[in-house]
C-alpha positions as CSV (number, residue, x, y, z in Angstrom):
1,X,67.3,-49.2,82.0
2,X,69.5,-52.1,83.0
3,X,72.4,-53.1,81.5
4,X,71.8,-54.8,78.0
5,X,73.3,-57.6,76.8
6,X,75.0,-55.8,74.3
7,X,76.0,-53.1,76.1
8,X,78.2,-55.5,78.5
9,X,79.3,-56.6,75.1
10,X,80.3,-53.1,73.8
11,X,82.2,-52.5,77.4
12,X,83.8,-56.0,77.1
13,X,85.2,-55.1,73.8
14,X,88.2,-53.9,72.5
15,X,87.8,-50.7,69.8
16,X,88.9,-53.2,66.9
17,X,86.2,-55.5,68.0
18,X,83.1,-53.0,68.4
19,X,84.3,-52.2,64.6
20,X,84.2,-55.8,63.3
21,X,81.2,-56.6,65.3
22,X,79.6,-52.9,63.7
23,X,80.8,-53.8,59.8
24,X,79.5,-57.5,60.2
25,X,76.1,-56.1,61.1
26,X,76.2,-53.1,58.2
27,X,76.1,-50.2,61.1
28,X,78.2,-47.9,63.1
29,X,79.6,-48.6,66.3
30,X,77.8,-45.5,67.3
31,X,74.7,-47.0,66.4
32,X,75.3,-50.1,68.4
33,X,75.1,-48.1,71.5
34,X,71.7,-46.3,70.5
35,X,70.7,-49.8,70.3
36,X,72.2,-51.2,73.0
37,X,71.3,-47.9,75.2
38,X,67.2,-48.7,74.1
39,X,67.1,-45.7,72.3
40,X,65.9,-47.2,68.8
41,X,62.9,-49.3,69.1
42,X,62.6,-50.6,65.3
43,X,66.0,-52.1,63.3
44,X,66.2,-54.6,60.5
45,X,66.0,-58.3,61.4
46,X,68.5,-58.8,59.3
47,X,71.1,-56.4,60.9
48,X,69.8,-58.0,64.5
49,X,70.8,-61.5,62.8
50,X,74.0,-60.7,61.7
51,X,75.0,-59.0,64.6
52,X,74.1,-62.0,66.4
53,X,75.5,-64.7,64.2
54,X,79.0,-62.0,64.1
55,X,79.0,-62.3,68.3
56,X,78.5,-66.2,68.5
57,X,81.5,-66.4,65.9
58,X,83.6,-64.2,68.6
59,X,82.4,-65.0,71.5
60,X,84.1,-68.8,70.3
61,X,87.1,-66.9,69.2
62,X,88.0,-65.5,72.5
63,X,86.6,-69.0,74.7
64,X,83.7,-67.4,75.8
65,X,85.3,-63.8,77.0
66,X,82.9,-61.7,75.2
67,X,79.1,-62.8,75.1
68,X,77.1,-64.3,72.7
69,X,74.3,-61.6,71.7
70,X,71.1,-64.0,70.7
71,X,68.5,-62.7,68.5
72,X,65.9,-63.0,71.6
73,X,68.1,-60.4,73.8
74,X,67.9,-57.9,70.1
75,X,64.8,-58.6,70.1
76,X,64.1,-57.6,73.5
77,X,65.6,-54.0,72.8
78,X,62.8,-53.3,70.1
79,X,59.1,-53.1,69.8
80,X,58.7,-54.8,66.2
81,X,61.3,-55.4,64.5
82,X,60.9,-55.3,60.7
């Protein structure tokens, strides 16, 4: 599998960043690289959302240094999201 987008995010960040963007979603960080590795096909919308709404947030906070994870690139990492 190719590079996600969140797994460019998760290299891009620093540890205390993978932690805010983890606790803003209600996960892990570990978790974020299952998802982010394609190895879970079926997580909450409303984690996917927050995750994405936590990124845009930083992504603005350090002028467009770490990407913006949309819900359509989540999305792409599942099968049917619930």
């Amino acid at each position: 599998m190719d590079a996600t987008i969140l797994s460019r995010w998760l290299r891009a960040a620093t540890p205390e960043q993978r932690e805010e963007l983890a606790q803003a979603g209600g996960t892990s960080v570990s978790y974020l690289y299952v998802i982010a590795g394609g190895h879970r096909n079926n997580f909450s919308l409303r984690m996917a959302f927050r995750i994405s709404k936590k990124s845009y947030e930083m992504h603005l906070r350090t002028l467009c240094f770490l990407p913006w994870i949309m819900l359509d690139d989540l999305y792409a990492l599942t099968d049917q999201p619930k």
